[in-house]
Rosetta silent file (secondary structure, phi, psi, omega in degrees, C-alpha in Angstrom):
SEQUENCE: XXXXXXXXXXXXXXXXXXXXXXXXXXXXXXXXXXXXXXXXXXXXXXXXXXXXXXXXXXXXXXXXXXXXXXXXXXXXXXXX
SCORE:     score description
SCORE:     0.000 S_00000001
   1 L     0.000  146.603 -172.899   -0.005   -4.837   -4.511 S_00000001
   2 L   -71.225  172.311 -174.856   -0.703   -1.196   -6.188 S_00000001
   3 L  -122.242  170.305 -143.383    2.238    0.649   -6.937 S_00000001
   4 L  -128.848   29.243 -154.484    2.346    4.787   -5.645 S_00000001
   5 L   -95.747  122.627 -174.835    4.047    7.131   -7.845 S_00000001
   6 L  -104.478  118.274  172.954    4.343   10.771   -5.975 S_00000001
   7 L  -121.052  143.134  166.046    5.688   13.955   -8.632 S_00000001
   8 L    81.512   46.718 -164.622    6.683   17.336   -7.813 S_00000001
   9 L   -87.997  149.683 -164.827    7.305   16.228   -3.962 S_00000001
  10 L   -94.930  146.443 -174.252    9.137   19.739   -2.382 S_00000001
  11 H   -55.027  -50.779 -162.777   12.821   19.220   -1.446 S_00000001
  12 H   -52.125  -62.543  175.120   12.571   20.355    2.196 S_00000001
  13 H   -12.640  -87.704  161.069    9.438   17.781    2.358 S_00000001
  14 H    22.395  -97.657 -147.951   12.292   15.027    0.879 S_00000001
  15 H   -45.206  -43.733  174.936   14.976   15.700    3.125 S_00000001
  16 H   -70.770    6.802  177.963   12.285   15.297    6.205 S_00000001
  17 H  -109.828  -12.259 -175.269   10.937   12.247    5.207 S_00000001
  18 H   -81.313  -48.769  177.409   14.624   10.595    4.392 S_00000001
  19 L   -52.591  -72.517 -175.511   15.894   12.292    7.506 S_00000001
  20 H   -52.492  -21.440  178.909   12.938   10.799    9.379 S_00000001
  21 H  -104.755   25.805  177.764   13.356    7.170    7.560 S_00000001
  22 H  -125.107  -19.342  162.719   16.985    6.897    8.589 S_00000001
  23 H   -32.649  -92.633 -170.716   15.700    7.223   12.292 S_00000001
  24 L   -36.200  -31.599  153.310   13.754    4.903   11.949 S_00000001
  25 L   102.030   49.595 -170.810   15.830    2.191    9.960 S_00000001
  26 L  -125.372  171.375  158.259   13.394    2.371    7.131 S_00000001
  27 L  -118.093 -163.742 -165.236   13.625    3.063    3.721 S_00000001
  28 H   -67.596  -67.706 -169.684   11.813    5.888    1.916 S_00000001
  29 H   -77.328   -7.610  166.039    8.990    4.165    0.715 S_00000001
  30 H   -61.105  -60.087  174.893    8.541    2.107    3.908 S_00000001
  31 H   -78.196    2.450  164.317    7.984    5.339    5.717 S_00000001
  32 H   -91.569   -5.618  162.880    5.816    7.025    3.748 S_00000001
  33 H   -77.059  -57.439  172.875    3.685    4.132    3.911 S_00000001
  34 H   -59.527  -32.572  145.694    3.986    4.097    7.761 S_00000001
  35 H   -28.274  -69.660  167.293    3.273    7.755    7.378 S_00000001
  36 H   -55.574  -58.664  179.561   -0.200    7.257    5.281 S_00000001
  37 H   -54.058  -47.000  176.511   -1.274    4.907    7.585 S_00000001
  38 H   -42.883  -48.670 -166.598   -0.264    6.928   10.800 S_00000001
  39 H   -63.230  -77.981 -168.215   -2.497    9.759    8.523 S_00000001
  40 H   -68.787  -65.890  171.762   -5.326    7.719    7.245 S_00000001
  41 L   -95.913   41.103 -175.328   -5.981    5.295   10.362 S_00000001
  42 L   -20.270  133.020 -170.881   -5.225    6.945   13.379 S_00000001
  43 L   -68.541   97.435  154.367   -4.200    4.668   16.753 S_00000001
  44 L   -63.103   80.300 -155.644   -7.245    5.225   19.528 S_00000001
  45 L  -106.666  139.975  178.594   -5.786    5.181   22.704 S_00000001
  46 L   -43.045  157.875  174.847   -7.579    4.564   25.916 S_00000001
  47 H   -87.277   -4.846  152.866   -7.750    7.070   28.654 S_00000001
  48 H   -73.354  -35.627  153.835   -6.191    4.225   30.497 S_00000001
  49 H   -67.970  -32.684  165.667   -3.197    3.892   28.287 S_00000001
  50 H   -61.914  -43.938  179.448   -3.128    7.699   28.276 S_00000001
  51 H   -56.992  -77.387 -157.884   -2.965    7.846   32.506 S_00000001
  52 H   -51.806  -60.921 -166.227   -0.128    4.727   31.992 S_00000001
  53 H   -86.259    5.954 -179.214    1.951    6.965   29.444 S_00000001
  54 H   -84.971  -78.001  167.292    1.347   10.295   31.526 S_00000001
  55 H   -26.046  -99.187 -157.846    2.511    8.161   34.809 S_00000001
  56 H   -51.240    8.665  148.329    5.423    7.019   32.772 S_00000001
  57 H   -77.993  -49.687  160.731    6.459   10.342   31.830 S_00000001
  58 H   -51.127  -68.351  159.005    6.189   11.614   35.368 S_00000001
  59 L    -3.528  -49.803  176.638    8.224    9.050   36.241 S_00000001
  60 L  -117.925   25.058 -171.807   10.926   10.013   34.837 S_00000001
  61 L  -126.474  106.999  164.869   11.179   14.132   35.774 S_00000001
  62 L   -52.381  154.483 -176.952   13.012   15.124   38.926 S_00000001
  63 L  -129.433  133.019 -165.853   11.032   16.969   40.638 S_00000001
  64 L  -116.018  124.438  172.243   12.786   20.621   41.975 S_00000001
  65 L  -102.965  126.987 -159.829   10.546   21.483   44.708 S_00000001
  66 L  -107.999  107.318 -168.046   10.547   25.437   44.786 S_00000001
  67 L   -89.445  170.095  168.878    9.831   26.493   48.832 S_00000001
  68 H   -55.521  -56.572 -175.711    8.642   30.144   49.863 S_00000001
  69 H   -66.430   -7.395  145.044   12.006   30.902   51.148 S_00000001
  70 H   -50.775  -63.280  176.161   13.485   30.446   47.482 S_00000001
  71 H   -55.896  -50.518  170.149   11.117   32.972   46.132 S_00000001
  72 H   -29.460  -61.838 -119.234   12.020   35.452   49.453 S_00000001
  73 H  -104.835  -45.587  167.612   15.480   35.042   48.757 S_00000001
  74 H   -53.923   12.159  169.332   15.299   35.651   44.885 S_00000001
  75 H   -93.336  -41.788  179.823   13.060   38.466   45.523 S_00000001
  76 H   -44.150  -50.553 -166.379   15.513   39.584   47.958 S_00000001
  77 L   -83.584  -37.927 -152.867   18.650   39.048   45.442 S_00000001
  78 L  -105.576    7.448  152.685   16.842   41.167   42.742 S_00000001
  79 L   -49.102  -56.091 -167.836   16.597   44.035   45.849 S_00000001
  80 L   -43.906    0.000    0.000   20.551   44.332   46.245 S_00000001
């Protein structure tokens, strides 16, 4: 397998990709590989897996239903 060698990489760059491969349970050069790929072959997702991960995202949001008489009575409150 080829070998990679990256010079002059900027610290902040670094720190985020170390930071980000310690999520992740990786090591440095794992995730910059997972990175390149993520880059170079982007994932194509259906608009049926999008509607499934939209749904599941809804899912999981309370929903604060905001009536007329809320809006009166902070219209009301910012009268006083």
């Amino acid at each position: 397998m080829p070998a990679l060698t990256i010079k002059n990489v900027p610290d902040d760059l670094y720190k985020e990709l170390k930071h980000v491969a310690e999520q992740h349970h990786r090591s440095i050069n794992s995730e910059v590989i997972v990175c390149l790929k993520n880059a170079l072959f982007p994932r194509r997702i259906t608009p049926t897996d999008r509607l499934s991960n939209i749904q599941s995202l809804r899912a999981q949001i309370t929903p604060h239903i905001i009536t007329a008489e809320n809006i009166d009575n902070a219209i009301d409150e910012d009268r006083a």
